[in-house]
N, C-alpha and C positions, 0 to 999 in steps of 0.2 A: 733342574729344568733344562739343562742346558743339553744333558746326556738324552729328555723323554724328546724333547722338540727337533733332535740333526735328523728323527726318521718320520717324528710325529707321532701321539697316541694312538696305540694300536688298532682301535675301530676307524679312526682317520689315514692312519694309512694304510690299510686293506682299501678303502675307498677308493683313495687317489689313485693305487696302483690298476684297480679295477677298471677307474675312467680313465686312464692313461691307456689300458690295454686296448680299450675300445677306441681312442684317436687314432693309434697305430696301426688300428684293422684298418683303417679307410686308404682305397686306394689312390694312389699318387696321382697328382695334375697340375694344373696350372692353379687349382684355389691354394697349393701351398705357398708357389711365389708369392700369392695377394696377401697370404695371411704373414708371411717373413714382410715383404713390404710395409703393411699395416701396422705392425708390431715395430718396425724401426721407426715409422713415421713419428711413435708417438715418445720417441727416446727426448725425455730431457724437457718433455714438455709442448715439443714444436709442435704437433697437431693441434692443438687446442689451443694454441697462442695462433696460430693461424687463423682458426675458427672464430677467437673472438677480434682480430684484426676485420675481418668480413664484417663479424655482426656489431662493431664499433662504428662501421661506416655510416650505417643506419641511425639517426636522432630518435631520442625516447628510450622504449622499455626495449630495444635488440640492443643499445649498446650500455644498458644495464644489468640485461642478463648477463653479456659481455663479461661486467664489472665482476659480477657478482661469481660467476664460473671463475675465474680466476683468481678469487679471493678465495672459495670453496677449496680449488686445486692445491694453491701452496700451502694449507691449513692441512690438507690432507696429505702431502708430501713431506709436509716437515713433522708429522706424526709417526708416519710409515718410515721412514728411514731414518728419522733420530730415534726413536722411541721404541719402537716394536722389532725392529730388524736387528737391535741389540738386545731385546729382552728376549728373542724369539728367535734365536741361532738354528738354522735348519738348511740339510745339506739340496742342491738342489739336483733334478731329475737327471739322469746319467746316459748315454749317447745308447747304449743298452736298451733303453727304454722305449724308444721309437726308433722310425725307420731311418736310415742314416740321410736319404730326401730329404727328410722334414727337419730333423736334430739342427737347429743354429748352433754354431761354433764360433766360435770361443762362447759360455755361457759369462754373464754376469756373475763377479764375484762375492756378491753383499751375501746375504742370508734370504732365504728363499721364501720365509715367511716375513708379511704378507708380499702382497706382488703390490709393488711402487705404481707398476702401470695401469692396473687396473682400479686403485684408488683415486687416482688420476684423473681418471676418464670418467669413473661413476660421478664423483667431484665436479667436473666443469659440466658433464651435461645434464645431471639433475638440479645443478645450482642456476644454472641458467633458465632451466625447466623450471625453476618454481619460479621465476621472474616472468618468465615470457613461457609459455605451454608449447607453443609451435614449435619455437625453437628446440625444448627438449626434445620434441617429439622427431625430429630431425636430425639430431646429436645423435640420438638411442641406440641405433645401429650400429654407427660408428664406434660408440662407447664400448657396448655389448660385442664389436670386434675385434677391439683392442685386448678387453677381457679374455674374451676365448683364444687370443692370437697365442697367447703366454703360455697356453697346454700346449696348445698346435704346435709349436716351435720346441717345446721342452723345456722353458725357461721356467715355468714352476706348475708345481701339484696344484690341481683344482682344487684346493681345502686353501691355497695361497691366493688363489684369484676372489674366492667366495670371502677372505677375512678380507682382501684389500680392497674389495668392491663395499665390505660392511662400512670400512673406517670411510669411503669415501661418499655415501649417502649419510652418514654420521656428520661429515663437517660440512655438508651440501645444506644441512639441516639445522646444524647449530650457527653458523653465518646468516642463514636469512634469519634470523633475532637479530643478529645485528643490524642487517639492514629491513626491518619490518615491511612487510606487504601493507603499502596505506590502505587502510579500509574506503569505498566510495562513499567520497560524497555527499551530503545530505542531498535531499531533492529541492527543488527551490520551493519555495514558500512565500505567496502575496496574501497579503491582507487587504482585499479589494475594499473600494471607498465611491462613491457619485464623484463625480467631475462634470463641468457643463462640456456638451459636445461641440467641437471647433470644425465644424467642414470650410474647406479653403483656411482655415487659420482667422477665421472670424469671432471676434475679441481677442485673438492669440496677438497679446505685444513681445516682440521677440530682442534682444540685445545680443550684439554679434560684437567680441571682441579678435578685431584684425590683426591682435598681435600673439595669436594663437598661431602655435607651430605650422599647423596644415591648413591655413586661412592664403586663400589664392580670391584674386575676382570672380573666381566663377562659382564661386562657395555663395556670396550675394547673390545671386544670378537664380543659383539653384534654390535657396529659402525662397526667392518671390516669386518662381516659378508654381513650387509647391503650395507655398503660404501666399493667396494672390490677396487675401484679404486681413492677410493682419499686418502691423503696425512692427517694422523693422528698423530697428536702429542702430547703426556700426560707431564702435568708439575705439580710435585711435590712438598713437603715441602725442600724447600731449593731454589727453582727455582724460577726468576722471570716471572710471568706471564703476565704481559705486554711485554715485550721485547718478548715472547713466540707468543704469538700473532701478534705482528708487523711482526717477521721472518716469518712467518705462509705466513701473509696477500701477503710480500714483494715477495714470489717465484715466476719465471716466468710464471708458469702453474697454477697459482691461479687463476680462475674467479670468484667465491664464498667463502666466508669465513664462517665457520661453528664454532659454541661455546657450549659445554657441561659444564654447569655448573651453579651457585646461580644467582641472580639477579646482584650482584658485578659483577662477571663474565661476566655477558652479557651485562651489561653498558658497561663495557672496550672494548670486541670487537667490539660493536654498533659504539663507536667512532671511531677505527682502521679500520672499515667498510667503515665509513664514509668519513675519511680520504683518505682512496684508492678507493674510490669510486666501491666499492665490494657490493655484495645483503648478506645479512646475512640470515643464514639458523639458528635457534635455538632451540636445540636440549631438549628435555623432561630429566633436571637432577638436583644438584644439593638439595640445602638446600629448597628453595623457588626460584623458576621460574616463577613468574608471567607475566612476559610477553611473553612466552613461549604458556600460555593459554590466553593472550589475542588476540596474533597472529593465534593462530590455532594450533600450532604443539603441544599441550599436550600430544602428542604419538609420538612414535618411527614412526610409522606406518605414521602416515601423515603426519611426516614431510618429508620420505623418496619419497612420492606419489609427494607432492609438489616441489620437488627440480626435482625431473625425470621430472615433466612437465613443469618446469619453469614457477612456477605456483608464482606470485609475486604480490605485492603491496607499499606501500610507507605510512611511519608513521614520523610523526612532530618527532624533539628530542629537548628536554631541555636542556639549555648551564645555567651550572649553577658557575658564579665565587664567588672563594672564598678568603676570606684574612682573613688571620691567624697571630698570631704574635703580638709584642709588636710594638707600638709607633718608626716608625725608623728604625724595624729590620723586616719588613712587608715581606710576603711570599704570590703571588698570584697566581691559579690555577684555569684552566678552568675543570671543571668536565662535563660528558654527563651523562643526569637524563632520563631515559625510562619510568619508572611508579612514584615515587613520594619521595618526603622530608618532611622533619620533624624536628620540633624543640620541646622541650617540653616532655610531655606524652603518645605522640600518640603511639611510639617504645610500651611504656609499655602495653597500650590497645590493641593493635594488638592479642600479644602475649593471652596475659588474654582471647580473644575472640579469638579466633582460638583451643586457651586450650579448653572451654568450648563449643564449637562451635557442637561436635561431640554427646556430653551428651543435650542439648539445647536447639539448632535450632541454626541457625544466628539471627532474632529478639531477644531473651530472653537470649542468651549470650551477645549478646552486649550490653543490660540492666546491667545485673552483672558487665560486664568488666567494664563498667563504674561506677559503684557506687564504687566497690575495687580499681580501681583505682586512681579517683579522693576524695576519704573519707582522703585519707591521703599524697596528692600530692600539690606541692607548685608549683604556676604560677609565668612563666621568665618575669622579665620585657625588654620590646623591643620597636624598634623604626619599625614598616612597611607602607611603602612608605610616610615617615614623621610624621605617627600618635604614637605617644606613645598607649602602650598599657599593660597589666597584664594579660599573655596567661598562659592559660595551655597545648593549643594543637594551634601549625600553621601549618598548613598543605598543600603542595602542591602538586598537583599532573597534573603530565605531560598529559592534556588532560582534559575533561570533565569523570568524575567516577560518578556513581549512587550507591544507592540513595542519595537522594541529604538531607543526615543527617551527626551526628558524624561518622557514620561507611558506610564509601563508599566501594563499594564490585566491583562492574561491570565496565568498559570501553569497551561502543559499537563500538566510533570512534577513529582512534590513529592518523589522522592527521586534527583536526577540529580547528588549531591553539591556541589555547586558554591553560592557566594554570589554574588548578582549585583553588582558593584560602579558606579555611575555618581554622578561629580559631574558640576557645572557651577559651572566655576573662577570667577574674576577675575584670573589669572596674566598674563594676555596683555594687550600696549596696547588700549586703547580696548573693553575688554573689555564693557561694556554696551552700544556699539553694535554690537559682533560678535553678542551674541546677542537683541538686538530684529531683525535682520537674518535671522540664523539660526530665530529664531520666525516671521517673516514667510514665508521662502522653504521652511521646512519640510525645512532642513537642519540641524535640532538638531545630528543623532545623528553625523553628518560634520563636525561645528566644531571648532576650535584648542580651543573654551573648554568643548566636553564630552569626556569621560574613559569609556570603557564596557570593564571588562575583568572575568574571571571569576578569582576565587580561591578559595581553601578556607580560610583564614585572611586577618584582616583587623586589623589595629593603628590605632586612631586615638588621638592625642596632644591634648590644648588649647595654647593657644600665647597665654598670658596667661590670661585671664577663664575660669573654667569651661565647660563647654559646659552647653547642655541636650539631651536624649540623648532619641528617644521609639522607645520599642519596642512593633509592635504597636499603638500607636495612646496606649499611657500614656506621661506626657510624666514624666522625669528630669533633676532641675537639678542642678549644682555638680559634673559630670561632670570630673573629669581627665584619665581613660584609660579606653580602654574595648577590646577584643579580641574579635572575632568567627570561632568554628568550625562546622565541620559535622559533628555526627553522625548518619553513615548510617544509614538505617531503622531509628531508634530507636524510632518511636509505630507501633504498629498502628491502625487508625482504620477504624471501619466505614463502605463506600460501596457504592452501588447500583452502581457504574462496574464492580464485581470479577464482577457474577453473568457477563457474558456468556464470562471466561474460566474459570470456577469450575472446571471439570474440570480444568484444567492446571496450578493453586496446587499448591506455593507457588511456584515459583522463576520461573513464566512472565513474560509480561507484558504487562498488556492497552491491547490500543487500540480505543479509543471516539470514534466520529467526532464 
């Protein structure tokens, strides 16, 4: 091998010599400087660590291509010159060969098959190209003149550029499996329902809790501006706010029940709702409101649009019991879950990605969040639905959430019956480096050491020490056991999302793109 590849197989190097004769004809200018310039720029890497410094500045998919070009490039460099430039000894093009203008001196002294640079380049800008398309298409040039720099200059035969550009759309290509293309999104999906219509907020009794994150005076101000006819009541630090909401719910002239306030907040009325079999209206406030925006009302504005038209739908709710307590002296309580529980880490990575979320993107903050927070996190041991296990994160979430990794972001449907179930064990050998590994290459959701399956019931056990239990976002300690169900379209809930099917309620079902 070593004697056919110092000149190359004979049909290959008639080739090379051929297109080499043809660089050589061309006469001399100023494009030789560009193309020697070009070709240094990218020694060692530095073009393209450049390029992805630029497209890092960028939050989201520019500094994931970023990632991802970069991960492509040393995949394909440490292929090209460990690998191939030893199995593949070949002398390279001789000062002979072109015109002494162009010929760079001193040449590199590795082996001339493939070209380093040109896998390089195919590498970072195809790889970024399948993340981000613009971006490739931006790179391409650049890429494609690095390639071609490598004849121009004499540094290697075109048979050396064409294998090094092979091996570098080869690891441009096996890398994005690593980090998979998420598929979009489901479209949202309501199951529209009758609700009475509220103009001005007439029957609409509302409960505003003031100890919500973004509650200022002019947040009351704004509800009775809006709502000039319904029944507002604010409850304080000292007050209890369930019994607030029950008195709320209980008035004769209540036909909607309305909630200002965190996620806690809006599980309690959802129950009270439900209870009285009232439509919940849920109003844009509080610390964290996520079902607020999974519902549609993320504004003032729509949620006022949607109560005036009786504009409604019907979302599953989670009954989740709990038992707390020692052996004998057992305490048990039925809680209502809207968006999702937690045992374990997960509280901590929320927090860490949401921190970093704004500087990041969502992809590359949820990378971080998870290396800081599982580098120095201890996995609970637990009993779910009979299997022992050694979690770092269980996670459930009221409904199907996408994407379907550690960091679920989205819920199209809120009544598709189902709990979404995912841990991320420590069952398996070496199970921290499986999943710093698994975090790196952006194959959470395919690991030994994550769990993703859908049930309608759900058992979780402690296994020694209590747990601590957080529903909805309020944290519960000295948890024993705990049982998670779904009942189907139990909350009516006013959204803007029902008006475009409204003629075909109740039984239809709407999609909102």
């Amino acid at each position: 091998m070593y004697r056919v590849w110092r000149k190359g197989p004979g049909w290959i190097s008639r080739m090379d010599r051929h297109l080499v004769r043809g660089v050589s004809s061309f006469p001399g200018g100023n494009h030789d400087t560009f193309f020697r310039r070009l070709s240094a720029s990218a020694n060692h890497g530095k073009l393209w660590m450049g390029a992805a410094a630029i497209m890092a500045a960028f939050p989201g998919k520019p500094r994931r291509a970023a990632l991802h070009g970069l991960i492509a490039q040393a995949v394909a460099s440490a292929v090209t010159n460990v690998v191939f430039k030893t199995l593949l000894p070949r002398s390279r093009p001789l000062p002979e060969h072109l015109p002494v203008f162009r010929f760079v001196h001193p040449q590199p002294t590795s082996s001339s098959m493939p070209s380093g640079h040109s896998a390089s380049a195919i590498a970072f800008a195809l790889g970024a190209g399948l993340v981000k398309p613009a971006a490739g298409a931006a790179l391409a040039p650049a890429a494609l003149g690095v390639a071609y720099s490598r004849v121009h200059t004499g540094a290697h035969w075109p048979s050396d550029v064409f294998f090094g550009s092979a091996i570098g759309a080869v690891a441009a290509l096996v890398t994005r499996k690593w980090w998979p293309v998420r598929p979009p999104f489901p479209e949202v999906v309501r199951t529209a329902t009758h609700a009475p219509e509220l103009p001005g907020g007439e029957g609409l009794g509302i409960v505003v809790n003031t100890l919500g994150g973004s509650f200022t005076e002019q947040t009351a101000e704004s509800l009775q501006e809006v709502f000039p006819k319904a029944h507002i009541r604010t409850v304080g630090a000292g007050e209890n706010l369930e019994e607030a909401i029950q008195a709320t719910a209980s008035r004769p002239d209540t036909r909607a029940l309305g909630v200002w306030g965190g996620d806690g907040t809006v599980g309690t009325a959802a129950a009270t709702a439900v209870e009285h079999s009232l439509p919940l209206l849920v109003l844009p406030g509080g610390t964290l409101n996520h079902f607020a925006r999974d519902t549609g009302t993320a504004s003032l504005k729509d949620a006022v649009a949607a109560a005036a038209g009786g504009e409604a739908a019907r979302a599953d709710v989670g009954i989740v019991t709990v038992e707390r307590g020692l052996a004998g002296n057992q305490e048990t309580a039925d809680l209502v879950m809207l968006n999702t529980a937690s045992i374990g880490l997960y509280p901590n990575l929320v927090r860490r990605r949401e921190h970093l979320q704004p500087a990041l993107g969502k992809p590359l903050a949820g990378v971080v969040a998870m290396f800081r927070t599982f580098a120095a996190g201890t996995p609970t041991t637990l009993t779910v639905d009979g299997v022992l296990h050694k979690a770092w994160i269980a996670y459930i979430g009221r409904g199907r959430y996408y994407p379907r990794d550690h960091a679920p972001l989205q819920r199209p449907v809120l009544d598709d019956g189902v709990l979404d179930v995912r841990m991320i064990t420590a069952d398996e050998s070496f199970a921290r480096l499986r999943l710093l590994w698994a975090v790196l290459t952006g194959t959470v959701a395919t690991s030994r050491i994550t769990h993703l399956r859908e049930a309608t019931e759900v058992s979780i056990e402690s296994n020694g020490s209590p747990l601590v239990l957080a529903v909805d976002g309020e944290a519960l300690a000295g948890v024993r056991r705990v049982r998670f169900r779904v009942e189907p379209r139990a909350l009516t809930y006013y959204t803007p999302y029902a008006r475009i099917i409204r003629a075909d309620y109740p039984e239809s079902t709407l999609n909102h793109p």
